[in-house]
py3Dmol code that shows the C-alpha trace and the ligand (Angstrom):
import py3Dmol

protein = """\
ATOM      1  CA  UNK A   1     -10.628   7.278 -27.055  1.00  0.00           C
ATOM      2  CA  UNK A   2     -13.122   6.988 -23.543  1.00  0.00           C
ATOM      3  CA  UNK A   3     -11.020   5.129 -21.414  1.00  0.00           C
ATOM      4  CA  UNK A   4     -13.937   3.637 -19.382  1.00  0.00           C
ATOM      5  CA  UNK A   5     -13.403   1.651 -15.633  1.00  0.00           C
ATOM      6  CA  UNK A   6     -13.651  -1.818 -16.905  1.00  0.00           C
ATOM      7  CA  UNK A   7     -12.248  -3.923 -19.193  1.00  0.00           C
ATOM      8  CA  UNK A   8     -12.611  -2.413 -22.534  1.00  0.00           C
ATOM      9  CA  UNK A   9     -13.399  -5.359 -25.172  1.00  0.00           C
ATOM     10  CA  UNK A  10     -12.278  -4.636 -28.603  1.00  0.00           C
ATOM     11  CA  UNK A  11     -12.728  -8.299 -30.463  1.00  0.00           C
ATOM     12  CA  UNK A  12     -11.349 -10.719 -28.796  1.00  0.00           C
ATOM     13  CA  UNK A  13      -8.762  -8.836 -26.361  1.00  0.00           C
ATOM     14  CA  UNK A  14      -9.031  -7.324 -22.790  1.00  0.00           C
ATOM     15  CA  UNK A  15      -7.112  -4.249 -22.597  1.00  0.00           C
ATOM     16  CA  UNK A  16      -6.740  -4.070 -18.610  1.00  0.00           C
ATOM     17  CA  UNK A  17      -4.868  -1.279 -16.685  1.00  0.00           C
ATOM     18  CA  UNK A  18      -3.145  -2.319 -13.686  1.00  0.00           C
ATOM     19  CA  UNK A  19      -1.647  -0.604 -10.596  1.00  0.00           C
ATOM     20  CA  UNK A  20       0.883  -2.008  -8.260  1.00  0.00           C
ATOM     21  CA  UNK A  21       1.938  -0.586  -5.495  1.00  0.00           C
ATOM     22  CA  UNK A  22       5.031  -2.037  -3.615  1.00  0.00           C
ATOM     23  CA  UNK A  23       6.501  -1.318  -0.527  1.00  0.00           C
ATOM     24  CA  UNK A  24       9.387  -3.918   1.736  1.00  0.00           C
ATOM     25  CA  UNK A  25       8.267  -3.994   4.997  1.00  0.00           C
ATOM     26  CA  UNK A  26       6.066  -7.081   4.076  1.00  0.00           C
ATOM     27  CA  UNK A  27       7.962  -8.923   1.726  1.00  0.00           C
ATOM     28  CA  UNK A  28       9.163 -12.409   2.257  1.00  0.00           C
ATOM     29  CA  UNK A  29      11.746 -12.639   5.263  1.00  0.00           C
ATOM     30  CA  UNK A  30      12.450  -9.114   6.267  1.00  0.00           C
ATOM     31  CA  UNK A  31      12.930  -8.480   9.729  1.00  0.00           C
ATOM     32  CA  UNK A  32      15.062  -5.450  11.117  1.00  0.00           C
ATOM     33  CA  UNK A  33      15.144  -1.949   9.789  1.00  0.00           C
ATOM     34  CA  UNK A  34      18.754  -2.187   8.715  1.00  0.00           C
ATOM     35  CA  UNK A  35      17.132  -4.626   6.145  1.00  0.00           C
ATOM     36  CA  UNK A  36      15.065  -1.416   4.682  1.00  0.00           C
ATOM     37  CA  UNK A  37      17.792   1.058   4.967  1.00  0.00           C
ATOM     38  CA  UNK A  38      19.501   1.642   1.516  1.00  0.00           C
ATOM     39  CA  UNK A  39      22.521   2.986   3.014  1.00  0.00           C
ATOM     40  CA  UNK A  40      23.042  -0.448   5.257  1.00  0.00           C
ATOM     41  CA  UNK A  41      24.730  -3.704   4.061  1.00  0.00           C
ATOM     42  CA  UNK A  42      21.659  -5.936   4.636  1.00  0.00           C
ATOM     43  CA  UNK A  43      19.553  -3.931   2.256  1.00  0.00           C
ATOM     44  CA  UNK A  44      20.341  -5.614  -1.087  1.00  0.00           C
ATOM     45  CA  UNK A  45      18.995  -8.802  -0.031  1.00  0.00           C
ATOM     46  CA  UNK A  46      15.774  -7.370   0.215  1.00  0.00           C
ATOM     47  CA  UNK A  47      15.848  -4.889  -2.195  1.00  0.00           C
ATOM     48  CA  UNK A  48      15.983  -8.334  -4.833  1.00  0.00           C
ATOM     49  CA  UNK A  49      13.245  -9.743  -2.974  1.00  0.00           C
ATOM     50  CA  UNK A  50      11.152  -6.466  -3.092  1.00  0.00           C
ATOM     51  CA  UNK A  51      11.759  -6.715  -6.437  1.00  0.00           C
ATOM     52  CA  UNK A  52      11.320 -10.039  -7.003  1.00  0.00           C
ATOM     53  CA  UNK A  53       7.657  -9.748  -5.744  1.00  0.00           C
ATOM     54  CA  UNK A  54       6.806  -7.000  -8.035  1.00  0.00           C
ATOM     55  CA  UNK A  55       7.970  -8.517 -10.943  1.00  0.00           C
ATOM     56  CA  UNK A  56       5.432 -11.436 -10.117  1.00  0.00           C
ATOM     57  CA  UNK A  57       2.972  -9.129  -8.983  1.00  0.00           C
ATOM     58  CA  UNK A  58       3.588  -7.823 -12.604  1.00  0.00           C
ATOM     59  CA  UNK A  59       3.686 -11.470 -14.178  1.00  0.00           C
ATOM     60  CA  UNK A  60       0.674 -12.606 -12.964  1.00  0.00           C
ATOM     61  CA  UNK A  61      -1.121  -9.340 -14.105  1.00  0.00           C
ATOM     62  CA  UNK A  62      -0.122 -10.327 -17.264  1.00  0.00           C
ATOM     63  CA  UNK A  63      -0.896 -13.947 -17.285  1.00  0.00           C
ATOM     64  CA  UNK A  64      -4.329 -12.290 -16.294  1.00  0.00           C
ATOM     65  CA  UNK A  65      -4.529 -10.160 -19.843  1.00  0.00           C
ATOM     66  CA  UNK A  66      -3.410  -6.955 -18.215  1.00  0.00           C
ATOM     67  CA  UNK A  67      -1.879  -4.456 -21.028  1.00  0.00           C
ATOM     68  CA  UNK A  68      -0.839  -1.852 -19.189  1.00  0.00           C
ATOM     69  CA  UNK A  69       1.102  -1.757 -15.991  1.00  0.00           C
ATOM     70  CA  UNK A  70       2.330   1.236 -14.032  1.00  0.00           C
ATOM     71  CA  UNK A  71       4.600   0.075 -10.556  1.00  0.00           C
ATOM     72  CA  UNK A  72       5.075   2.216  -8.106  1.00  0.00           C
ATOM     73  CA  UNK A  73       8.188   1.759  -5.767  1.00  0.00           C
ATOM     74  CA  UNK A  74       6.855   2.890  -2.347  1.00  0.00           C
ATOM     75  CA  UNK A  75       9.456   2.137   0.352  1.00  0.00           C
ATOM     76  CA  UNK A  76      11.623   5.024   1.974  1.00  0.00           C
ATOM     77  CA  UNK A  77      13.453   6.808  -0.679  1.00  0.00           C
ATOM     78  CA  UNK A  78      11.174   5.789  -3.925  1.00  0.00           C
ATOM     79  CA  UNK A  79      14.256   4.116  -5.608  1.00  0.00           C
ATOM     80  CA  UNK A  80      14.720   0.475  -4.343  1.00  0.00           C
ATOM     81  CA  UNK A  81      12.583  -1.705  -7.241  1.00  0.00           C
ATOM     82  CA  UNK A  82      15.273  -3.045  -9.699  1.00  0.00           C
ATOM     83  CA  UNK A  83      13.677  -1.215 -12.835  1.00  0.00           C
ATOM     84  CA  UNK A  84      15.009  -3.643 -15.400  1.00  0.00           C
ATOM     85  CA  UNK A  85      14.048  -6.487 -13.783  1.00  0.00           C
ATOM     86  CA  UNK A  86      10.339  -6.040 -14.847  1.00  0.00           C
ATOM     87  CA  UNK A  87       8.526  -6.952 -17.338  1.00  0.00           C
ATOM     88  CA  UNK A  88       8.715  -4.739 -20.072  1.00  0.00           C
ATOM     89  CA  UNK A  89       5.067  -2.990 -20.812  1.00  0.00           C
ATOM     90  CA  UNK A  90       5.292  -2.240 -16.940  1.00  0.00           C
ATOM     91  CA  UNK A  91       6.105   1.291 -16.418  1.00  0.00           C
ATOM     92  CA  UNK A  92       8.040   2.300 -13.022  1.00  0.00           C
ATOM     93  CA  UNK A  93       7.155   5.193 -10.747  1.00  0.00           C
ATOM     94  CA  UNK A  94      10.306   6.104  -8.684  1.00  0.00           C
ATOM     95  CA  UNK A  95      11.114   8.891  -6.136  1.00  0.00           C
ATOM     96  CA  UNK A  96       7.837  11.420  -4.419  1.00  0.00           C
ATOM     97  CA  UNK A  97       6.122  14.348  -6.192  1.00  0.00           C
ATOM     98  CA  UNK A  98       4.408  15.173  -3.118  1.00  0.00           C
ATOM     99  CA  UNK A  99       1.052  14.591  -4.732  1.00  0.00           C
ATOM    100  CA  UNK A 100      -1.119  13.366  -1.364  1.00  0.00           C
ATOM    101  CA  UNK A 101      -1.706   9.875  -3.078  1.00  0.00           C
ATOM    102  CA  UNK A 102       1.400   9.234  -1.571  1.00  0.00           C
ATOM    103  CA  UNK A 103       2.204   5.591  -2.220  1.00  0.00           C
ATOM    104  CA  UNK A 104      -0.302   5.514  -4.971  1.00  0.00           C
ATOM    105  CA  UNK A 105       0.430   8.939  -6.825  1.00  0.00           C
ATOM    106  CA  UNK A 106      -0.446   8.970 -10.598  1.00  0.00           C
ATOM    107  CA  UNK A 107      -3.641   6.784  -9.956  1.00  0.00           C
ATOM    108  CA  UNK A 108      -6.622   7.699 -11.477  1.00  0.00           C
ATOM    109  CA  UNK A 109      -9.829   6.165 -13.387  1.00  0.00           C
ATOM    110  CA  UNK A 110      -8.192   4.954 -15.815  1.00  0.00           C
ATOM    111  CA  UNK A 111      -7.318   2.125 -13.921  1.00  0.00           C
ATOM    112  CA  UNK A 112      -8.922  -0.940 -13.828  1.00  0.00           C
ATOM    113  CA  UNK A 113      -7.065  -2.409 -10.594  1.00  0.00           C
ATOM    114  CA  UNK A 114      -5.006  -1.537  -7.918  1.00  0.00           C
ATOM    115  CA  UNK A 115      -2.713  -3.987  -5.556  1.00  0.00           C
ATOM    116  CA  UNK A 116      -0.457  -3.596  -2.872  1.00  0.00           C
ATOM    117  CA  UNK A 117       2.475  -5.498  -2.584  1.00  0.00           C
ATOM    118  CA  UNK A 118       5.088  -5.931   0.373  1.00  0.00           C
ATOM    119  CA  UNK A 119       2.193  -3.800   2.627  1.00  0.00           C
ATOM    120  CA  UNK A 120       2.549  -4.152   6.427  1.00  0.00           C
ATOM    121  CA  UNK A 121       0.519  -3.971   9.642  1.00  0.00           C
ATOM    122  CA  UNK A 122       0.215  -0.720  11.582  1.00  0.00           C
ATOM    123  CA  UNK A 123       1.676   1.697  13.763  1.00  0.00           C
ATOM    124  CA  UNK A 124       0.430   0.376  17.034  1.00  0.00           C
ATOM    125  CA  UNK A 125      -0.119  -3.193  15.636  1.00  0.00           C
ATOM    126  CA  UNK A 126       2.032  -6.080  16.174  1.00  0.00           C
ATOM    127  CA  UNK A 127       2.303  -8.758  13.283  1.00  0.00           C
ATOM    128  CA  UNK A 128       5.277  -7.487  11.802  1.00  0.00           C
ATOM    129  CA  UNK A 129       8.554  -6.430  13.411  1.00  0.00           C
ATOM    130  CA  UNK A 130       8.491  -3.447  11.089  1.00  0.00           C
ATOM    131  CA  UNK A 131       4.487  -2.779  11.879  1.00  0.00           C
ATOM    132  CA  UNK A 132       4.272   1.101  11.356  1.00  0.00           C
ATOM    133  CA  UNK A 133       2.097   3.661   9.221  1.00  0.00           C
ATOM    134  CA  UNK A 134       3.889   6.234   6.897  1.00  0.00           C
ATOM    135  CA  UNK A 135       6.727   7.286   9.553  1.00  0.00           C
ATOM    136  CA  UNK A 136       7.902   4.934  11.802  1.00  0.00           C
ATOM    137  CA  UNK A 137       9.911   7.597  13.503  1.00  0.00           C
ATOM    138  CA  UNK A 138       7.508  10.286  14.483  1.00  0.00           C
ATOM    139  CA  UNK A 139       4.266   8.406  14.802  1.00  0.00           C
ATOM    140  CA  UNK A 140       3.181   6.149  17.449  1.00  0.00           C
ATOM    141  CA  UNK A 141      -0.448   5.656  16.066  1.00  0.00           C
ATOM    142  CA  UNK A 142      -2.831   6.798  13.374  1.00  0.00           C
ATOM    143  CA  UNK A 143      -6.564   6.594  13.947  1.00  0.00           C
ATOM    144  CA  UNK A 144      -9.273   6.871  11.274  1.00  0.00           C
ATOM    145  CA  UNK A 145     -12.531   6.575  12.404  1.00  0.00           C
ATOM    146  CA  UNK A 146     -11.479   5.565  15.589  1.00  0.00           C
ATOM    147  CA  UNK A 147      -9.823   2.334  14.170  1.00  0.00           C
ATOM    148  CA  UNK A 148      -5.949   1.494  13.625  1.00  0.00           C
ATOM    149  CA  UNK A 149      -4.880   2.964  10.431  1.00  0.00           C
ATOM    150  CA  UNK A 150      -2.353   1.176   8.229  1.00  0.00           C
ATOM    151  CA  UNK A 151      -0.988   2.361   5.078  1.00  0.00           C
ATOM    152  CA  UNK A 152      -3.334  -0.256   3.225  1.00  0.00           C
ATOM    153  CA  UNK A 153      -6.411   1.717   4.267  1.00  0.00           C
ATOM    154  CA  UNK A 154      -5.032   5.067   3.737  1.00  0.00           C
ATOM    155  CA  UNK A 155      -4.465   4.092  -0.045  1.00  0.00           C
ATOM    156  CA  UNK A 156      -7.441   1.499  -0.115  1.00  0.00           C
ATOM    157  CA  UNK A 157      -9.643   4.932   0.174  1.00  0.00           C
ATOM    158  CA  UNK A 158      -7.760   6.722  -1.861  1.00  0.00           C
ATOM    159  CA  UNK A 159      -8.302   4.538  -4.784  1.00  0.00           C
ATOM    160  CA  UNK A 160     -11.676   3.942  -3.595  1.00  0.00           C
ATOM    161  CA  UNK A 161     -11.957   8.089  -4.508  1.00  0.00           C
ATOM    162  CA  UNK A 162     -11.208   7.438  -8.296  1.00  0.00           C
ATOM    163  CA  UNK A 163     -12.985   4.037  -8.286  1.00  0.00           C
ATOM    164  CA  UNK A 164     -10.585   1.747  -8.511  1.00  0.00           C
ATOM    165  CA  UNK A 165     -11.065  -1.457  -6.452  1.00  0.00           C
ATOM    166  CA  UNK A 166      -7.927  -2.831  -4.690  1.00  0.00           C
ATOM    167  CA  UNK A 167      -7.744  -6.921  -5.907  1.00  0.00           C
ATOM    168  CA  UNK A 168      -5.327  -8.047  -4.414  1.00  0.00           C
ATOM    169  CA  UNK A 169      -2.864  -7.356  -0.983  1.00  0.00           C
ATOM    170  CA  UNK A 170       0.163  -9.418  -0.265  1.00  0.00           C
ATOM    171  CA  UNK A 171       2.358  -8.899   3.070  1.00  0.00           C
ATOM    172  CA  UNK A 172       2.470 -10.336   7.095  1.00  0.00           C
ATOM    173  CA  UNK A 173      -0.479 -12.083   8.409  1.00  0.00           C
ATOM    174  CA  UNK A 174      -1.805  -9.737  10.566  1.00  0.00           C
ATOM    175  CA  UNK A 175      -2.524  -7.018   7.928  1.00  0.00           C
ATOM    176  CA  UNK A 176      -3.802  -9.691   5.886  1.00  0.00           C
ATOM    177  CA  UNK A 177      -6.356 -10.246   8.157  1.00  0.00           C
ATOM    178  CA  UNK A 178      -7.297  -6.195   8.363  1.00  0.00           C
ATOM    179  CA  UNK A 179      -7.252  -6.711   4.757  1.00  0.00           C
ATOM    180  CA  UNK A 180     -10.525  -9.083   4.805  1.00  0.00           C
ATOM    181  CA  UNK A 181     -12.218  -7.443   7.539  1.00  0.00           C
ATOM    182  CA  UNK A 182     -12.152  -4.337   5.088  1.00  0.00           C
ATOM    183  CA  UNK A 183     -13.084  -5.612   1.933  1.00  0.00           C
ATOM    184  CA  UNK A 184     -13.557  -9.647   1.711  1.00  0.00           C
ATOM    185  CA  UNK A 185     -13.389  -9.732  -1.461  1.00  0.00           C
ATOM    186  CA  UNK A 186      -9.571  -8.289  -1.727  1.00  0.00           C
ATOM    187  CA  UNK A 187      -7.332 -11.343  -2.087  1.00  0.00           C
ATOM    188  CA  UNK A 188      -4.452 -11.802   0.349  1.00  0.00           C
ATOM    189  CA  UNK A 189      -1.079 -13.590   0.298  1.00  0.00           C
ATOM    190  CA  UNK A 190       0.549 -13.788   3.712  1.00  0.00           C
ATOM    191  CA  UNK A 191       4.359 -13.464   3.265  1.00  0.00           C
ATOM    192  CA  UNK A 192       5.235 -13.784   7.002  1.00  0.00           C
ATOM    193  CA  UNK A 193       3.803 -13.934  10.444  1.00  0.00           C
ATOM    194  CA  UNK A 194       5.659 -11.289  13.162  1.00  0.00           C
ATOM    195  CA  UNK A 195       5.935 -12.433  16.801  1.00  0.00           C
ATOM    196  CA  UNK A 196       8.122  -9.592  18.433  1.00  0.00           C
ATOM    197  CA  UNK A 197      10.946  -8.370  16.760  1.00  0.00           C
ATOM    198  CA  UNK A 198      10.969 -11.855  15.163  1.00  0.00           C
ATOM    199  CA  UNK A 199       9.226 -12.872  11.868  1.00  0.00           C
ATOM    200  CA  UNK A 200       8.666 -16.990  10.378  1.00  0.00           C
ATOM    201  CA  UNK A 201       8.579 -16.154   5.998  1.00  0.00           C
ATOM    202  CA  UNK A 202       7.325 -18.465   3.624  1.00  0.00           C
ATOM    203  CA  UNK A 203      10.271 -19.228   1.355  1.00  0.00           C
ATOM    204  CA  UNK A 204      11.281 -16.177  -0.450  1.00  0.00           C
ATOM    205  CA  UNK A 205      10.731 -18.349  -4.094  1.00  0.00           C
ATOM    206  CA  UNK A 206       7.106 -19.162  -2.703  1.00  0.00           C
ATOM    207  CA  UNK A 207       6.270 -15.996  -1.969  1.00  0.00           C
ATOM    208  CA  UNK A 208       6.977 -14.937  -5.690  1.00  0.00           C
ATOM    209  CA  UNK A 209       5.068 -17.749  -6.886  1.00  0.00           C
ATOM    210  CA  UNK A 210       1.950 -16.865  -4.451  1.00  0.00           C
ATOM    211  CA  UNK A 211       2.260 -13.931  -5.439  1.00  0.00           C
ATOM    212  CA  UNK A 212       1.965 -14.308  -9.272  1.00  0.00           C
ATOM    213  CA  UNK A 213      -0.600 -16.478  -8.698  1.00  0.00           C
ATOM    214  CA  UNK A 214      -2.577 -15.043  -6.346  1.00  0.00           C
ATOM    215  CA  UNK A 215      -2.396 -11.567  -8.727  1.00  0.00           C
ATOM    216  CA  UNK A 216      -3.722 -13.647 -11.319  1.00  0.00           C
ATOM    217  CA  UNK A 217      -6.463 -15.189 -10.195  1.00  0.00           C
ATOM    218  CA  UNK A 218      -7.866 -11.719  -8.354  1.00  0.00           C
ATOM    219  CA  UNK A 219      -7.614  -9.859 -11.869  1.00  0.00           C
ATOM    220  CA  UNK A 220      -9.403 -13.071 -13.370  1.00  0.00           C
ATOM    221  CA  UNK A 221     -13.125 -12.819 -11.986  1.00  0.00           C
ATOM    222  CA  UNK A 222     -15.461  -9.666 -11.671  1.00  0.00           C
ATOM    223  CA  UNK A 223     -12.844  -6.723 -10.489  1.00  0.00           C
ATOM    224  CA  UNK A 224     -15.605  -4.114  -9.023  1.00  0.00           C
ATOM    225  CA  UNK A 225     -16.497  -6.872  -6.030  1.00  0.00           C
ATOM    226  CA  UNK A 226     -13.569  -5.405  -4.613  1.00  0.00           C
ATOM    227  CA  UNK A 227     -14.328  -1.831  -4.837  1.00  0.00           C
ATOM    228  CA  UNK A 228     -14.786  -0.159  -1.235  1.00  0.00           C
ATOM    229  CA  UNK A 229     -17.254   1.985  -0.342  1.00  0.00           C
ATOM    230  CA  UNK A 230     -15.853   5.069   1.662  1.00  0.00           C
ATOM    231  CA  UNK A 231     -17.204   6.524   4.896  1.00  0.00           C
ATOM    232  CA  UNK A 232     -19.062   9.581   4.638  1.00  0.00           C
ATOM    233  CA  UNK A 233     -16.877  11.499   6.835  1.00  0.00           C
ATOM    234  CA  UNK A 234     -13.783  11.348   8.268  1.00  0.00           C
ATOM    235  CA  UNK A 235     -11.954  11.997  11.795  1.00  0.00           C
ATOM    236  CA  UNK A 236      -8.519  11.068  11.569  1.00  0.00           C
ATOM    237  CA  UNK A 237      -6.064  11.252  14.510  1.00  0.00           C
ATOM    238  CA  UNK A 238      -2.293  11.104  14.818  1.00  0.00           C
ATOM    239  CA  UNK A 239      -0.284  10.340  17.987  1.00  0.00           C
ATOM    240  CA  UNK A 240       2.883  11.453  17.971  1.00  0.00           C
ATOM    241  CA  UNK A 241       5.960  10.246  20.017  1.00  0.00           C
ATOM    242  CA  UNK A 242       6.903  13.557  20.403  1.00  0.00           C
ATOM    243  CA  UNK A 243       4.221  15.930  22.320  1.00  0.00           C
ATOM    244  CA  UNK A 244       6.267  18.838  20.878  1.00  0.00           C
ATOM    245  CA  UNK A 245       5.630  17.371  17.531  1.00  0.00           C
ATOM    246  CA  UNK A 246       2.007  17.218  18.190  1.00  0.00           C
ATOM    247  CA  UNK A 247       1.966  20.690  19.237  1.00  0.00           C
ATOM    248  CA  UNK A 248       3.668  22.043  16.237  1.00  0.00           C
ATOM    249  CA  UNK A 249       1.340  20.603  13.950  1.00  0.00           C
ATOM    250  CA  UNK A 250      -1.753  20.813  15.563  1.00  0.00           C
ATOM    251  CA  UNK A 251      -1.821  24.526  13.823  1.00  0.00           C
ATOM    252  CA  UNK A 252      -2.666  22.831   9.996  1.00  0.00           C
ATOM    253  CA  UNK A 253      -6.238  24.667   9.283  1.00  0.00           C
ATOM    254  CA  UNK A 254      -8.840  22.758  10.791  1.00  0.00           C
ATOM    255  CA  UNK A 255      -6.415  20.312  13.382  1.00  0.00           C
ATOM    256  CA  UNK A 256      -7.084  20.057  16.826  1.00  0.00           C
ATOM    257  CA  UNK A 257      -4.745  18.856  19.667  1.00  0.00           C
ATOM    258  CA  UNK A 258      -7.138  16.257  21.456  1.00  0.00           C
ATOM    259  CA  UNK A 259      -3.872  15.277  23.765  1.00  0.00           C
ATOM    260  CA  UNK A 260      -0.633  16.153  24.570  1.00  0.00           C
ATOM    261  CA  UNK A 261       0.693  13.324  21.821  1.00  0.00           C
ATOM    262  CA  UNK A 262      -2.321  13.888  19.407  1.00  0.00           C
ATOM    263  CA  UNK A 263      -3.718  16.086  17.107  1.00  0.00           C
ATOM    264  CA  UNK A 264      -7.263  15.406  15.230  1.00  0.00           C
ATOM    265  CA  UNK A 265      -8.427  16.561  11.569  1.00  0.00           C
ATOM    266  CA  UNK A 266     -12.035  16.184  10.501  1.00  0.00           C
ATOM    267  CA  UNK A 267     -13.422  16.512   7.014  1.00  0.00           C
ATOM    268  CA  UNK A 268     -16.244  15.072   5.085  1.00  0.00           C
ATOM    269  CA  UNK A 269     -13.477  14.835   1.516  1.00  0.00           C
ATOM    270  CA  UNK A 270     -10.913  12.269   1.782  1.00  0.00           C
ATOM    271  CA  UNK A 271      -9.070  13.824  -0.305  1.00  0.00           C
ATOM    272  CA  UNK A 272      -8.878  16.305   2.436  1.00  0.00           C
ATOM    273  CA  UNK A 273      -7.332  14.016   4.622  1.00  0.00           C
ATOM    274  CA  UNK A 274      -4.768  12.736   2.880  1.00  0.00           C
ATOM    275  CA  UNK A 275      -3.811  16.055   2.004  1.00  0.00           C
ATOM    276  CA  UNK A 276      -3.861  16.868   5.383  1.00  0.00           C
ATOM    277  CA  UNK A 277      -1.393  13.622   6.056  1.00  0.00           C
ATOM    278  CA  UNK A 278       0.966  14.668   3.553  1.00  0.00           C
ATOM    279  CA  UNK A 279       1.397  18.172   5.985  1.00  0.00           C
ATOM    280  CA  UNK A 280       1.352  16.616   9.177  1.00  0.00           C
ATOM    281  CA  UNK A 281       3.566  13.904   9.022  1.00  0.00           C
TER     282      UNK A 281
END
"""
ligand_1 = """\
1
ZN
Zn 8.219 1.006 3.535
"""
view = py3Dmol.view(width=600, height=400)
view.addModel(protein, "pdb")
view.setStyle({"model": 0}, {"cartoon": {"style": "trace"}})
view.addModel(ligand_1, "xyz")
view.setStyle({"model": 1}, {"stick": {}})
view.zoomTo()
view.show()
């Protein structure tokens, strides 16, 4: 059978493909990396709650007619979402293939929707006491086209490449609001709002109930409002904390070192760059 980009209609039913992607940093309450680090004592709270709001992320998908779910855990090691906790037709990608999709690997056109749950500001950003972009150890900044670069844009484009419109973003305030300025017509939950290494949560039941509704009601109206339209080239800078870091990999075919701390990649193929990311971070 054609799968096609939009709802297929056979009868009376909507058979809808969904894609959730779901990282911690931006889920209800966190605050402090030894929160997000599996091998630390405060972890398990939050590994329930990340959980927690991917199962409702996963709910309300389903509430919406969805028939197919795939979730990907995208948080440090790939293996924090509670798989039996979900709703059964949702299917669970843990651990990294190195495929450059990175926190959306396995996405293609199939897919009617995409949505990011648990996302967080940038590296460089405040908003979040966890704001960072892919490695919060060895990058201070990513660029793309001369603006801030969070992980919600690197992905955003990257499903904008097989056509699949991101509906729906939940995490802190602050990305919210990059959120919006990108693509209005993504709908936002804001978990949290960071001030310093401090963070005020809705309450962690809320969030799971904004969330289920708020992933409802974007898979509800016309889904290709949200699709984003991708530049038509790309110049993509890191800046490392580490000049010798920068040095190292300003070597990748086609890099640049612009600074002492950064290192610049051009190309007119996204998929370029994110290959490119997936070698120089
Ligand atoms: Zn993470």
């Amino acid at each position: 059978m054609l799968l096609t980009s939009c709802y297929q209609l056979i009868g009376e039913f909507h058979y809808m493909r969904v894609y959730i992607s779901c990282d911690i940093e931006g889920v209800a309450g966190i605050a402090h990396w030894d929160e997000a680090r599996k091998s630390h004592q405060d972890y398990a709270e939050f590994r329930r709650q990340m959980t927690s709001e991917a199962r409702a992320a996963c709910e309300g998908a389903l509430a919406a007619g969805a028939s197919a779910i795939t979730v990907r855990d995208a948080h440090g090691t790939g293996r924090n979402i509670i798989g039996r906790e979900l709703p059964p037709p949702a299917h669970l990608i843990r651990g990294w293939s190195g495929h450059p999709y990175l926190m959306i690997q396995e996405i293609d056109q199939s897919y009617d929707a995409a949505a990011f749950i648990g996302f967080h500001s940038s590296a460089g950003a405040g908003g979040n006491p966890l704001s960072h972009t892919i490695s919060s150890r060895m990058l201070h900044a990513i660029h793309l086209n001369g603006e801030p670069c969070s992980e919600y844009r690197i992905h955003a484009y990257a499903a904008g490449l097989v056509g699949v419109p991101v509906v729906f973003v939940s995490g802190d305030q602050t990305l919210c609001a990059e959120v919006s300025a990108l693509q209005a017509n993504t709908r936002t939950y804001s978990t949290k709002r960071g001030e310093g290494a401090s963070q005020t949560s809705v309450h962690p039941d809320e969030a799971i109930s904004g969330i289920r509704d708020g992933m409802r009601m974007a898979l509800s109206g016309d889904l290709s409002r949200a699709r984003l339209q991708l530049p038509d080239s790309f110049s993509l800078e890191l800046t490392y904390k580490e000049h010798t870091d920068a040095y190292a990999r300003s070597f990748y075919p086609g890099a640049e070192l612009l600074a002492p701390h950064t290192v610049r990649f051009k190309s007119g193929e996204y998929f370029e760059v994110l290959r490119a990311l997936q070698f120089l971070i």
